[in-house]
BAKEVEX-876274 format. One record per residue (C-alpha): residue number from 1; y, x, z. Coordinates in nm, 2 decimals. Each point is the difference from the previous one (the first is absolute). Layout:
BEGIN
<atom><i>NUM</i><Y>Y</Y><X>X</X><Z>Z</Z></atom>
...
% end
This chain:
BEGIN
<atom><i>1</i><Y>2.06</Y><X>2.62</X><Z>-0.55</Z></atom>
<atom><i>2</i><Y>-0.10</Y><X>-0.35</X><Z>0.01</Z></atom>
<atom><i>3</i><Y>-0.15</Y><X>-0.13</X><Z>0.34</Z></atom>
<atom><i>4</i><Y>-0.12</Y><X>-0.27</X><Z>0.19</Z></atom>
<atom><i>5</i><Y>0.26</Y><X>-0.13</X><Z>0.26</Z></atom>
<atom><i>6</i><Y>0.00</Y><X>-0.32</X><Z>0.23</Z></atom>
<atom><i>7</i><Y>0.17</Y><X>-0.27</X><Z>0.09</Z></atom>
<atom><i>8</i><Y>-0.02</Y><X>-0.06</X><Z>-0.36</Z></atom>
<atom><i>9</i><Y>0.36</Y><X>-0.03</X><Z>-0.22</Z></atom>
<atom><i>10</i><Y>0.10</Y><X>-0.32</X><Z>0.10</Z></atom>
<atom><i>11</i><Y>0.08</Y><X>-0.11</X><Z>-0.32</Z></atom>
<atom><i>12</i><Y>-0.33</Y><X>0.05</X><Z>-0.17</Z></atom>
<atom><i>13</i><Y>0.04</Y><X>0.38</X><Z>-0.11</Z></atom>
<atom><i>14</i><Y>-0.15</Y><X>0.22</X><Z>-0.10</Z></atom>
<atom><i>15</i><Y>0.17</Y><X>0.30</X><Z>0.14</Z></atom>
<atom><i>16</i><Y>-0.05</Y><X>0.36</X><Z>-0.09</Z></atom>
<atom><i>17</i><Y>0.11</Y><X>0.31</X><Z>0.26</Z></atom>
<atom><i>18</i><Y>0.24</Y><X>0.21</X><Z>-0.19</Z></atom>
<atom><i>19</i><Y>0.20</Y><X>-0.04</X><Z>-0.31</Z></atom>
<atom><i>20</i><Y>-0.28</Y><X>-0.14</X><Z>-0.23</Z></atom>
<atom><i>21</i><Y>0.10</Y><X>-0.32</X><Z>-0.12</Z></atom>
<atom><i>22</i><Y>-0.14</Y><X>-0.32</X><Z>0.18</Z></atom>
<atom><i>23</i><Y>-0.13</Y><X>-0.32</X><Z>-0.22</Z></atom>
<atom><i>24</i><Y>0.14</Y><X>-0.33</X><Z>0.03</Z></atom>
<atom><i>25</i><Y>0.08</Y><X>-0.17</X><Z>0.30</Z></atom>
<atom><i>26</i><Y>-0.13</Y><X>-0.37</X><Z>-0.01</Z></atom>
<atom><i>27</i><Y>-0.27</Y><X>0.01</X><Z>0.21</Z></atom>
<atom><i>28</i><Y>0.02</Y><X>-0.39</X><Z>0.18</Z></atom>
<atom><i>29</i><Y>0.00</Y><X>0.02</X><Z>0.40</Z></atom>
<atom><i>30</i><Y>-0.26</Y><X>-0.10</X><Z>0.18</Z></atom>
<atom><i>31</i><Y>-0.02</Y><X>-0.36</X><Z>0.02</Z></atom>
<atom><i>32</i><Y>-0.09</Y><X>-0.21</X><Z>0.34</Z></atom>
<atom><i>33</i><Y>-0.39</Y><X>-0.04</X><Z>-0.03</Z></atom>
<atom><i>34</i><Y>-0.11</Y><X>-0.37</X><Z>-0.01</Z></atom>
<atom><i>35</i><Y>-0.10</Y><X>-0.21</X><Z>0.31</Z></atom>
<atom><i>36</i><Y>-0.35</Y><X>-0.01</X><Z>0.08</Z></atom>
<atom><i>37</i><Y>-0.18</Y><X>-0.20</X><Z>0.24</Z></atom>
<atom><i>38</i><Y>-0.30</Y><X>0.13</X><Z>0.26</Z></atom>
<atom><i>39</i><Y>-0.39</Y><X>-0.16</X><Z>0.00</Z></atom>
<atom><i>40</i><Y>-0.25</Y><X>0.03</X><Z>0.22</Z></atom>
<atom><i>41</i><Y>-0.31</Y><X>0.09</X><Z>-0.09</Z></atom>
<atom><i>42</i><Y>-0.34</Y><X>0.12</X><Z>0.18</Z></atom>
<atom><i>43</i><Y>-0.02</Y><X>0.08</X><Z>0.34</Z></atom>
<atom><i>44</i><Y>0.40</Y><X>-0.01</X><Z>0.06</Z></atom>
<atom><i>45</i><Y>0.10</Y><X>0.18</X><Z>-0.26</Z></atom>
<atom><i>46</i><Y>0.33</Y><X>-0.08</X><Z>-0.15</Z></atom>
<atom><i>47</i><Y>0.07</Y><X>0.09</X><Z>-0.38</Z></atom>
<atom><i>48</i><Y>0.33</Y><X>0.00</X><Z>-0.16</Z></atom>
<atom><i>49</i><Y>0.01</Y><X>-0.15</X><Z>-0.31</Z></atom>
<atom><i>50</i><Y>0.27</Y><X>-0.14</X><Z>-0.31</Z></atom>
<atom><i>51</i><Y>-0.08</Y><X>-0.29</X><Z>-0.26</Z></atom>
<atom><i>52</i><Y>0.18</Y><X>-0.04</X><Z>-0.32</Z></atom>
<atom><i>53</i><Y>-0.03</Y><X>-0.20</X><Z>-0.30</Z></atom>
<atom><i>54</i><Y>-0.12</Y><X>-0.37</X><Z>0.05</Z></atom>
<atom><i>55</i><Y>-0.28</Y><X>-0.21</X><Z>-0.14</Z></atom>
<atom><i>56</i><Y>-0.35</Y><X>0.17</X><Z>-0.09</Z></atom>
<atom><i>57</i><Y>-0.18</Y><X>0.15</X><Z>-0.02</Z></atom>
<atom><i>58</i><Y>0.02</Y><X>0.23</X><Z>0.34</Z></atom>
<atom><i>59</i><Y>-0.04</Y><X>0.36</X><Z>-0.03</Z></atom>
<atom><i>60</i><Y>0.01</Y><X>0.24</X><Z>0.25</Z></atom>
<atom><i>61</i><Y>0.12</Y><X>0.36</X><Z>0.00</Z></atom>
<atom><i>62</i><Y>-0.18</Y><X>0.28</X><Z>0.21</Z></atom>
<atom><i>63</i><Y>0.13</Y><X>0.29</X><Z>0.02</Z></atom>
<atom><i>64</i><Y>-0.06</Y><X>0.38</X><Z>0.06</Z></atom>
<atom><i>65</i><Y>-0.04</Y><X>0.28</X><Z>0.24</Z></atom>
<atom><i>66</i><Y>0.42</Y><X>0.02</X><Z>0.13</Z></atom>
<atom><i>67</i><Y>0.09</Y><X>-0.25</X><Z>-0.19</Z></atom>
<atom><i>68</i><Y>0.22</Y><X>-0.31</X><Z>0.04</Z></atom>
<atom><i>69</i><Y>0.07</Y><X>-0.32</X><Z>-0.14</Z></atom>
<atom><i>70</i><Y>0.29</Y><X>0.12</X><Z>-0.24</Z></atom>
<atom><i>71</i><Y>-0.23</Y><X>0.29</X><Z>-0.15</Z></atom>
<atom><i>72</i><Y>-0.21</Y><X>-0.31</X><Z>-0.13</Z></atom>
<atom><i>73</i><Y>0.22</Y><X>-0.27</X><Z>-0.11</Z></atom>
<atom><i>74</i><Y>0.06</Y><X>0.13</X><Z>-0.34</Z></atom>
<atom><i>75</i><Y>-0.39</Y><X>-0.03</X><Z>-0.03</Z></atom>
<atom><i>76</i><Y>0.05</Y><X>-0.36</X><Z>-0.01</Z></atom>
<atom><i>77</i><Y>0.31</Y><X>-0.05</X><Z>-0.13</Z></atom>
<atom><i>78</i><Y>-0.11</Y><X>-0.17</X><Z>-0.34</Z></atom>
<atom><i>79</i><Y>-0.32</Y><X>-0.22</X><Z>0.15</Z></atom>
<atom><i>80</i><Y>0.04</Y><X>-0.33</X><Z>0.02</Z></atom>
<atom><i>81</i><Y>0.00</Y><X>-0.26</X><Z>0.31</Z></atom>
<atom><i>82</i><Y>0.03</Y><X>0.15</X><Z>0.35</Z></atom>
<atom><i>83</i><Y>-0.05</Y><X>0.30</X><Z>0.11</Z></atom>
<atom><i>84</i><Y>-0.09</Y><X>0.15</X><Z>0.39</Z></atom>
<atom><i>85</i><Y>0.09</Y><X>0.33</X><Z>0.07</Z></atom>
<atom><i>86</i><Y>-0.08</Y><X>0.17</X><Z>0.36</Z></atom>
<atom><i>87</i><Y>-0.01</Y><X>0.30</X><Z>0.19</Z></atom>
<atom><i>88</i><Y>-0.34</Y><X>0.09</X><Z>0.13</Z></atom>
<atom><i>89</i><Y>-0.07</Y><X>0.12</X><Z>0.36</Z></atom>
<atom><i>90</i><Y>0.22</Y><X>0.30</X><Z>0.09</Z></atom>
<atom><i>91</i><Y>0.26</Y><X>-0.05</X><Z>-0.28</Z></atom>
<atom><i>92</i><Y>0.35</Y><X>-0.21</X><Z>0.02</Z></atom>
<atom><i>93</i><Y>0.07</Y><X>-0.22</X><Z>0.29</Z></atom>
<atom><i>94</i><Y>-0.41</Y><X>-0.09</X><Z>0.01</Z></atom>
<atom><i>95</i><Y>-0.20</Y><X>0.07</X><Z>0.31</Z></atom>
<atom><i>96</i><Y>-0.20</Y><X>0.33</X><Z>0.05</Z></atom>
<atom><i>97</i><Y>-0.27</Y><X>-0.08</X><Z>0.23</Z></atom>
<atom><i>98</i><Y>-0.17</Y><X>0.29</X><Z>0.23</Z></atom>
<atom><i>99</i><Y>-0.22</Y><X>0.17</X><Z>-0.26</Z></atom>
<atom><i>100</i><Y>-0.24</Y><X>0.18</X><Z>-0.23</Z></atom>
<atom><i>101</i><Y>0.06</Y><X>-0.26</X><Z>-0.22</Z></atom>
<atom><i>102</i><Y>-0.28</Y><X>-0.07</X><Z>-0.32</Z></atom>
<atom><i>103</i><Y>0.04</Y><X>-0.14</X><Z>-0.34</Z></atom>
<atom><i>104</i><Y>-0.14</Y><X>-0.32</X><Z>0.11</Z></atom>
<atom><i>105</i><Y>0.31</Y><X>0.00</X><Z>0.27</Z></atom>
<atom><i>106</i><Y>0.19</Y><X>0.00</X><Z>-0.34</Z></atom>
<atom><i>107</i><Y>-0.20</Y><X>-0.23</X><Z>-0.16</Z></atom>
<atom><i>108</i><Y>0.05</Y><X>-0.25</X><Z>0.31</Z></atom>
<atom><i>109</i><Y>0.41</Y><X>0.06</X><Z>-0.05</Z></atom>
<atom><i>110</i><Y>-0.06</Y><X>-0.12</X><Z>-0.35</Z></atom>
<atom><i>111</i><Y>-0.20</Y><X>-0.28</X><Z>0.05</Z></atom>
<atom><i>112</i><Y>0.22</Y><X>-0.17</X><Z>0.26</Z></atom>
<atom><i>113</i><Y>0.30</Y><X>0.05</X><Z>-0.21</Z></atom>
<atom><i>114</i><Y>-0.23</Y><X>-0.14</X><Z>-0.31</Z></atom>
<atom><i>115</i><Y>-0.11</Y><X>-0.28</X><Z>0.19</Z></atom>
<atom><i>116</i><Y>0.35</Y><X>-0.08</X><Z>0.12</Z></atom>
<atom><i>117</i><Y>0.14</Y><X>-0.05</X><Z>-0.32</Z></atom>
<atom><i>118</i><Y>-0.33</Y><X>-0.17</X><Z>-0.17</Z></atom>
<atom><i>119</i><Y>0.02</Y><X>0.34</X><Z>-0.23</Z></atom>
<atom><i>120</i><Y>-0.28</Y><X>-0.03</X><Z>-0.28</Z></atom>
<atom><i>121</i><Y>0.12</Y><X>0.30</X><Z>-0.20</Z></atom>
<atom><i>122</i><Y>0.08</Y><X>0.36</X><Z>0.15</Z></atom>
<atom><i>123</i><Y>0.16</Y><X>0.37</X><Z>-0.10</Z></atom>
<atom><i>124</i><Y>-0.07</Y><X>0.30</X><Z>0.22</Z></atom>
<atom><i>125</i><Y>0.14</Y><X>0.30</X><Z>-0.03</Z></atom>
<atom><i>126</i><Y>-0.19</Y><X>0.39</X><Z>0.09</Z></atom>
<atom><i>127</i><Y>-0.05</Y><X>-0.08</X><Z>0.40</Z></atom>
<atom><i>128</i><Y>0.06</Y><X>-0.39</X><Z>-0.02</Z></atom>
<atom><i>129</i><Y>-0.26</Y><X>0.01</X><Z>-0.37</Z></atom>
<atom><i>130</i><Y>-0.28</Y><X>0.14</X><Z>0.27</Z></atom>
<atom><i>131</i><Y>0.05</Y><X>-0.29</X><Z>0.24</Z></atom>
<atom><i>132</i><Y>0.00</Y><X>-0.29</X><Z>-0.26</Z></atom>
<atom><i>133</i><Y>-0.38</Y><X>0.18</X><Z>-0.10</Z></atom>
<atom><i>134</i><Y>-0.09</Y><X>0.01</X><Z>0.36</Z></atom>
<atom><i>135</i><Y>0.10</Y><X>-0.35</X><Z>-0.04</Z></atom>
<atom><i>136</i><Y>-0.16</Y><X>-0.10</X><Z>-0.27</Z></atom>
<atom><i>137</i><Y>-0.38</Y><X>0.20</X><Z>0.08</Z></atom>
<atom><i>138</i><Y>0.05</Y><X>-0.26</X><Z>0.32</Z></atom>
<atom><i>139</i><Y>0.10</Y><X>-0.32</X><Z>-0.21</Z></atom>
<atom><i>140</i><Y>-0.07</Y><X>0.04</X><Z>-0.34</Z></atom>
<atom><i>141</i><Y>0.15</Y><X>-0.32</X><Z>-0.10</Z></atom>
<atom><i>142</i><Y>0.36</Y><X>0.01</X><Z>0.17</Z></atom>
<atom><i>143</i><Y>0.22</Y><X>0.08</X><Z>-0.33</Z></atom>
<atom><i>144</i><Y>0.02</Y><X>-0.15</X><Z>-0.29</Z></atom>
<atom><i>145</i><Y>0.14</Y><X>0.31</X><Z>-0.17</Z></atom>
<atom><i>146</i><Y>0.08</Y><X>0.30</X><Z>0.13</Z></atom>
<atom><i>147</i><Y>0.20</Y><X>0.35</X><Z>-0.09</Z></atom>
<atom><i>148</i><Y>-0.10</Y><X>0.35</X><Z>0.13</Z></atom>
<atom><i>149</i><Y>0.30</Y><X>0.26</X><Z>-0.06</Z></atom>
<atom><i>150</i><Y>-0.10</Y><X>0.34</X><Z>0.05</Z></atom>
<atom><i>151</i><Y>-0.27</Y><X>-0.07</X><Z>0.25</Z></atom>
<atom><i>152</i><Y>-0.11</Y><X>0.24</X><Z>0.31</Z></atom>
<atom><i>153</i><Y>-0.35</Y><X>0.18</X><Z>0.01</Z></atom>
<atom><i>154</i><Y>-0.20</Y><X>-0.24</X><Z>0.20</Z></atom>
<atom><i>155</i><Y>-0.26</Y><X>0.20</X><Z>0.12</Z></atom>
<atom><i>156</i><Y>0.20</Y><X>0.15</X><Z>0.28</Z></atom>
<atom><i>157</i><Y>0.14</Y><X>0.30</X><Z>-0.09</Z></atom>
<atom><i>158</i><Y>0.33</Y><X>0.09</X><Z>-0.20</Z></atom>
<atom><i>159</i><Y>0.19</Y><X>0.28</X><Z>-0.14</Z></atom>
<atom><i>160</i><Y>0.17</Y><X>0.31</X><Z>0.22</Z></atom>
<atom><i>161</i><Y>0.31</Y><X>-0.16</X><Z>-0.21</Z></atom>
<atom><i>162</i><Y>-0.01</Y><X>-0.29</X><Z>0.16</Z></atom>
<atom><i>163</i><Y>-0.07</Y><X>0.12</X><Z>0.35</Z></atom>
<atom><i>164</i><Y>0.31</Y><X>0.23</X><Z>0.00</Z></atom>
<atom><i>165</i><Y>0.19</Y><X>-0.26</X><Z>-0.15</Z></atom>
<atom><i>166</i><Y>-0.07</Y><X>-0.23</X><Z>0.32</Z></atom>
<atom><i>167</i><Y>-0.01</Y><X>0.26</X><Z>0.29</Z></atom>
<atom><i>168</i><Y>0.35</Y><X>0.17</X><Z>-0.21</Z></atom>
<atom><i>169</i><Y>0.16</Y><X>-0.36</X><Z>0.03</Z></atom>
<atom><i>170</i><Y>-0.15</Y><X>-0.05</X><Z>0.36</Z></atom>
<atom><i>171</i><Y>0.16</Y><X>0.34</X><Z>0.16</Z></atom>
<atom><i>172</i><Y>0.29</Y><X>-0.06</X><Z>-0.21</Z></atom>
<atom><i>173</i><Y>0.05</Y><X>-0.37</X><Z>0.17</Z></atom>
<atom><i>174</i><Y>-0.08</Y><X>0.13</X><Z>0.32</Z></atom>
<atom><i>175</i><Y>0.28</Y><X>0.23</X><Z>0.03</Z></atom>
<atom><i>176</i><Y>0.23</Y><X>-0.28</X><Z>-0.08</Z></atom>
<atom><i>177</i><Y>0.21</Y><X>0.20</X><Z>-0.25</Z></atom>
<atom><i>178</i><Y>0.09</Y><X>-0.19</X><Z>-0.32</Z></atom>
<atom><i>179</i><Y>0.01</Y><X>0.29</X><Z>-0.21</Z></atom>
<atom><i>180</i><Y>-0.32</Y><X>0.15</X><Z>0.06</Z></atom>
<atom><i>181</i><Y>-0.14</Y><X>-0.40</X><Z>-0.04</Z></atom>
<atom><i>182</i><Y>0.21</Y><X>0.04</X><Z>-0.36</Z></atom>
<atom><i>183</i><Y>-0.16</Y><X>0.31</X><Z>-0.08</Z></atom>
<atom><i>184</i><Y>-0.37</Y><X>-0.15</X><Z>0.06</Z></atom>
<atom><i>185</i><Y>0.07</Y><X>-0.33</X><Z>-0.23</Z></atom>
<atom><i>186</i><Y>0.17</Y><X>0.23</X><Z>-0.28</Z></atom>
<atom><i>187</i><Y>-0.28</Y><X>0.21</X><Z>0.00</Z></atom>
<atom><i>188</i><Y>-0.18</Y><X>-0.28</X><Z>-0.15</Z></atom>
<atom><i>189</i><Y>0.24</Y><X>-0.13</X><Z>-0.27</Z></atom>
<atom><i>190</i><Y>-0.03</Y><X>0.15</X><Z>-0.35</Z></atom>
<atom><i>191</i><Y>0.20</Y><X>0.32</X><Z>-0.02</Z></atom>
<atom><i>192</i><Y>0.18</Y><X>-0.19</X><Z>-0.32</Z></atom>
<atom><i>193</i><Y>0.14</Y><X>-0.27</X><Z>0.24</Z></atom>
<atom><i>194</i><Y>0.11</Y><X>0.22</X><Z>0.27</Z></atom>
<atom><i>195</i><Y>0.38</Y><X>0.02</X><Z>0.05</Z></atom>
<atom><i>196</i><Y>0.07</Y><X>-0.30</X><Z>-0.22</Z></atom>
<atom><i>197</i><Y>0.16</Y><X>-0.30</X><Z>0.06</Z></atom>
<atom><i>198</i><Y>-0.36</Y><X>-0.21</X><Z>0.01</Z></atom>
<atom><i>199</i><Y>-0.14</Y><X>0.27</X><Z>0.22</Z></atom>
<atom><i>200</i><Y>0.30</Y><X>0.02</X><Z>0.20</Z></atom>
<atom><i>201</i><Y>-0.02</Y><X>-0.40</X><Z>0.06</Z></atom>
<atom><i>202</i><Y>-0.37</Y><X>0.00</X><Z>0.06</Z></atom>
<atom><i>203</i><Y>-0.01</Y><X>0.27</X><Z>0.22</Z></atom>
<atom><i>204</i><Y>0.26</Y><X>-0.14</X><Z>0.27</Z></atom>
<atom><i>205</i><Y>-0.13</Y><X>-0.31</X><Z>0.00</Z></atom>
<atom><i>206</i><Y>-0.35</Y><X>0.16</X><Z>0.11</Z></atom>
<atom><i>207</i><Y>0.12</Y><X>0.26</X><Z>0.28</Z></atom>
<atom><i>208</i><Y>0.24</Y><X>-0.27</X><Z>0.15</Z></atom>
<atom><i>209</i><Y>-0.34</Y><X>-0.22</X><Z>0.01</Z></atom>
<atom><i>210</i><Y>-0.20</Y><X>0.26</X><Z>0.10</Z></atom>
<atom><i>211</i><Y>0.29</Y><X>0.13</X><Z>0.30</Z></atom>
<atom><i>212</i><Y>0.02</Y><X>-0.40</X><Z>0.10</Z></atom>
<atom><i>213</i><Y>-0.35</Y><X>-0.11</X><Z>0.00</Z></atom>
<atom><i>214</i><Y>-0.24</Y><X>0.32</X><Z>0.02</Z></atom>
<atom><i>215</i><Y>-0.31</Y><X>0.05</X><Z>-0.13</Z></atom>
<atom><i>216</i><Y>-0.34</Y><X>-0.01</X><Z>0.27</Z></atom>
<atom><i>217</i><Y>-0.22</Y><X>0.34</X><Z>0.06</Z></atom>
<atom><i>218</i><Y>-0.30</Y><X>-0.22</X><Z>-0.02</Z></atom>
<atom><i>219</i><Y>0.02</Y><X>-0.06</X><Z>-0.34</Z></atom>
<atom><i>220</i><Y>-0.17</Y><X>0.41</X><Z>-0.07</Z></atom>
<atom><i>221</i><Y>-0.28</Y><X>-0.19</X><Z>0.18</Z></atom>
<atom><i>222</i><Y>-0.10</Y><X>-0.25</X><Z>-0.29</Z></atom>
<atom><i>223</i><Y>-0.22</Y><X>0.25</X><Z>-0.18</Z></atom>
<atom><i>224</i><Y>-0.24</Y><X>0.05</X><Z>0.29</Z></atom>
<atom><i>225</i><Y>-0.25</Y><X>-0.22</X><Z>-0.19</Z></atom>
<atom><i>226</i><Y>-0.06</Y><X>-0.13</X><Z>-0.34</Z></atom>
<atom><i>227</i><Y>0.25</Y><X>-0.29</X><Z>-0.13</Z></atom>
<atom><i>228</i><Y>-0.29</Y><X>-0.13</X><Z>-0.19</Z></atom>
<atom><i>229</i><Y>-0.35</Y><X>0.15</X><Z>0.13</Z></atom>
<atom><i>230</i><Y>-0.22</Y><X>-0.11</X><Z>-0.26</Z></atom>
<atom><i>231</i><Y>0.20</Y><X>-0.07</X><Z>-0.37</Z></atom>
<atom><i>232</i><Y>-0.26</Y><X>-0.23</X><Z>-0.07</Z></atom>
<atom><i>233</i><Y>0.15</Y><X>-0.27</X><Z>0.18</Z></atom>
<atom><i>234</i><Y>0.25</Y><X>-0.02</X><Z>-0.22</Z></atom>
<atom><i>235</i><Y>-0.20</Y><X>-0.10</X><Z>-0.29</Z></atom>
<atom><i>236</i><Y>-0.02</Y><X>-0.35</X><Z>0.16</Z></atom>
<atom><i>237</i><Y>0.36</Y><X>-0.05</X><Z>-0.06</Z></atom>
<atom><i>238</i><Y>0.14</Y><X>-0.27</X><Z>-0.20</Z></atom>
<atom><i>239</i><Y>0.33</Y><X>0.04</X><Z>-0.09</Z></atom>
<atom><i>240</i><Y>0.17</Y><X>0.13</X><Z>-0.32</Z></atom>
<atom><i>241</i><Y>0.09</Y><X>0.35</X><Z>0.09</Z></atom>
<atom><i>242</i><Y>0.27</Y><X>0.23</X><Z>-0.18</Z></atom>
<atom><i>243</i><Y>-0.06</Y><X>0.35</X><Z>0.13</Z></atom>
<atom><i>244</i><Y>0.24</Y><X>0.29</X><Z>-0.09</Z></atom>
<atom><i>245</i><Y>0.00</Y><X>0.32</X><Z>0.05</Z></atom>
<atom><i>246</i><Y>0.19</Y><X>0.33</X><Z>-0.11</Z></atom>
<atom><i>247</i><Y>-0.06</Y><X>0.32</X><Z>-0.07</Z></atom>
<atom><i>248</i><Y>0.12</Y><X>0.32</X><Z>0.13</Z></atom>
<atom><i>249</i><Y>0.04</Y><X>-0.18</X><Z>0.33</Z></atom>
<atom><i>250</i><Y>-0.13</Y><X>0.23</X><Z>0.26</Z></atom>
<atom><i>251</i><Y>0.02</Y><X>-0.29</X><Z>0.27</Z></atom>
<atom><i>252</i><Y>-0.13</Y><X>-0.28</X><Z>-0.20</Z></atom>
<atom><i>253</i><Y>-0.29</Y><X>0.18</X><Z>-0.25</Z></atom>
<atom><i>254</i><Y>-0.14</Y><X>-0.16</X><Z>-0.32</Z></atom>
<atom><i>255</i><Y>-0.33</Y><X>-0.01</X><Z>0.15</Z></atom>
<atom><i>256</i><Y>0.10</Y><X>-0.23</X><Z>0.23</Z></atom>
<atom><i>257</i><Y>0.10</Y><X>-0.24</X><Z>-0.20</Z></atom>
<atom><i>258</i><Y>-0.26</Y><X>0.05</X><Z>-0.27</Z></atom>
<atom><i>259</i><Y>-0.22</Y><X>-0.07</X><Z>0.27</Z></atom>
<atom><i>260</i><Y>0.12</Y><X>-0.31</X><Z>0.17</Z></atom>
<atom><i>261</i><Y>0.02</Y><X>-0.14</X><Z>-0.34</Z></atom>
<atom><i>262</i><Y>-0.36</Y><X>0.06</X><Z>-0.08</Z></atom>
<atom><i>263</i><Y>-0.09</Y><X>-0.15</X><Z>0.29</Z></atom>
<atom><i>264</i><Y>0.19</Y><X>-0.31</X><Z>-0.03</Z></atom>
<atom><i>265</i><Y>-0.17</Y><X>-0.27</X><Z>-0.25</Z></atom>
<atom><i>266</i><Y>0.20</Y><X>-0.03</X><Z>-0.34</Z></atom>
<atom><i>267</i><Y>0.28</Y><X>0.24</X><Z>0.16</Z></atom>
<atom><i>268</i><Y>0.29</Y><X>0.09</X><Z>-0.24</Z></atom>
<atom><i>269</i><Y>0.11</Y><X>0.36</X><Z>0.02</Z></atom>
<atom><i>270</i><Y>0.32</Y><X>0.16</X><Z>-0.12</Z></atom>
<atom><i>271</i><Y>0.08</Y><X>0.40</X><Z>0.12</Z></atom>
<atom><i>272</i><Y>0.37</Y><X>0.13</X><Z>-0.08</Z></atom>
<atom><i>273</i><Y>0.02</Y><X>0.35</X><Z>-0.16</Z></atom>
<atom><i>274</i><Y>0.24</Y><X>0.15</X><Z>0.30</Z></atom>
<atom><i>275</i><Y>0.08</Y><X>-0.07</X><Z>0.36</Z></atom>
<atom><i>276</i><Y>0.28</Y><X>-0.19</X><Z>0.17</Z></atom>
<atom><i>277</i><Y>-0.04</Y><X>-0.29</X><Z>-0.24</Z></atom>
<atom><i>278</i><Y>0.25</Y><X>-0.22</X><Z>0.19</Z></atom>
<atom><i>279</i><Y>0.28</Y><X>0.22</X><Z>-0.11</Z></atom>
<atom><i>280</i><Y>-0.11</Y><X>0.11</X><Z>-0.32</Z></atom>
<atom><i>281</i><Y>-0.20</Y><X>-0.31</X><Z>-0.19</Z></atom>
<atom><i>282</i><Y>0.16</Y><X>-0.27</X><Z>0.25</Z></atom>
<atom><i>283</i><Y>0.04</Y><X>-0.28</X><Z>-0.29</Z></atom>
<atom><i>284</i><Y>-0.38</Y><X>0.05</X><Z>-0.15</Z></atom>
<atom><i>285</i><Y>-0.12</Y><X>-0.01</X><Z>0.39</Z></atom>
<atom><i>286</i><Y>0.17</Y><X>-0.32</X><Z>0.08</Z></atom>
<atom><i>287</i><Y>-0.07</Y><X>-0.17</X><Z>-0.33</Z></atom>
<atom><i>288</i><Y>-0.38</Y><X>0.09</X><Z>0.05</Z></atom>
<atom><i>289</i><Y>0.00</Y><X>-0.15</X><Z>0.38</Z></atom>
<atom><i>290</i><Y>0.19</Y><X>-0.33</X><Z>-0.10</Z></atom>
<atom><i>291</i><Y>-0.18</Y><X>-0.01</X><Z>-0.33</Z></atom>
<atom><i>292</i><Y>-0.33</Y><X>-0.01</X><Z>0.20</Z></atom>
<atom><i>293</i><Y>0.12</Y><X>-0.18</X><Z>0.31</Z></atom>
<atom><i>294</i><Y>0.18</Y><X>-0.30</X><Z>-0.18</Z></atom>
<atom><i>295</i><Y>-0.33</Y><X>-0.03</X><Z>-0.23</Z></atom>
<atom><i>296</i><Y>-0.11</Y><X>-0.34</X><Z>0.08</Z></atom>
<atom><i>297</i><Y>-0.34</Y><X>0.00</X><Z>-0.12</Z></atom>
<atom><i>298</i><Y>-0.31</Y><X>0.04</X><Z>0.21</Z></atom>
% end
């Protein structure tokens, strides 16, 4: 019977309980994670961040609810110039303030790392895609261009799924026990993924993040209010915007993106046909975000 087991094969896997056969072993290690450097942005608070790429323009990279900085790199990985990736509040190696924290405590961790690297151009994914609109109903006129991938419900409430996931992950960080943090962050990949050498990879790199750096109870507080309270405000923005969405995503609905992009003047709007689009359509996703982000016309 084929089960999940951790620490994961060393040498990529995957492995099967049993006789059944097992699939090819060349699954690559881990490899160190790059060096990043900490900022300090509003009232004290210090935000890890990594830059890549030189030149411009600058783009920076928000990212979601548990994420990190390696889960959005190959977001970026065909756009042009430089490119700013951080850990928000309560992620990484960043500070987690005493909370409830808001979107607009989000929003602040973007702008300082924006303004820090003269960003004009932006990508934010689920969690990190509600703070750059919290953003932007607040300064309409801060991006150039900007990318919304599989953007949160901003009127303060989300999904039973997505609550579980946190408080699942939460409990399972608190008891400090890799395996049960490795069961939480496999529950999330695609079942075709699981025990293979790509999900083998990505899912030690996460839980030996996760185990080092931890992940801040405060974040369940973000949805005690509205990430955007009126979606109005967002028809002042002025940025080319690429929204897209997915469907069959029961964290990141259609709606959501349907209606960000209706509310955001001369909005593009591309929905996949099936969830986990990052590891099933990752070519057409990064071709459509450089496509749009290297676009040099205004």
């Amino acid at each position: 019977m084929r089960g999940f087991r951790w620490p994961p094969p060393p040498d990529g896997g995957p492995r099967t309980w049993g006789p059944a056969p097992t699939g090819p072993r060349t699954g690559r290690p881990t490899l160190p994670s790059p060096p990043t450097e900490m900022i300090t942005a509003s009232a004290g608070v210090r935000l890890e961040q990594l830059t890549t790429g030189v030149g411009t323009p600058v783009t920076v990279f928000a990212h979601g609810l548990a994420g990190d900085i390696s889960g959005t790199r190959p977001l970026g990985s065909a756009v042009t110039g430089r490119r700013v990736l951080f850990q928000f509040r309560g992620h990484g190696r960043s500070s987690s303030p005493p909370g409830p924290w808001t979107f607009a405590d989000l929003a602040d961790d973007l702008r300082a790392v924006a303004d820090h690297a003269s960003a004009t151009r932006a990508l934010g994914v689920s969690m990190g895609a509600g703070a750059l609109c919290r953003l932007l109903a607040d300064r309409p006129d801060r991006f150039e261009r900007v990318v919304f991938y599989l953007p949160a419900p901003l009127d303060g409430t989300r999904s039973p799924v997505t609550a579980a996931r946190l408080q699942r992950l939460l409990a399972a960080l608190e008891s400090g026990e890799a395996a049960l943090v490795a069961e939480a962050v496999e529950a999330e990949m695609p079942p075709a993924v699981r025990n293979t050498p790509a999900g083998w990879s990505h899912l030690r790199h996460r839980v030996e993040q996760l185990m080092r750096d931890g992940l801040s109870p405060d974040l369940d507080t973000l949805w005690a209010v509205p990430a955007v309270p009126d979606l109005a405000a967002l028809g002042r923005v002025t940025a080319r915007a690429l929204v897209l969405g997915c469907a069959g995503d029961d964290v990141h609905p259609v709606r959501v993106a349907e209606r960000l992009a209706a509310a955001i003047p001369g909005a593009d709007l591309h929905v996949y046909d099936r969830p986990s689009v990052l590891w099933t359509n990752r070519a057409d996703l990064r071709r459509r975000i450089s496509t749009f982000l290297n676009d040099e016309r205004p």
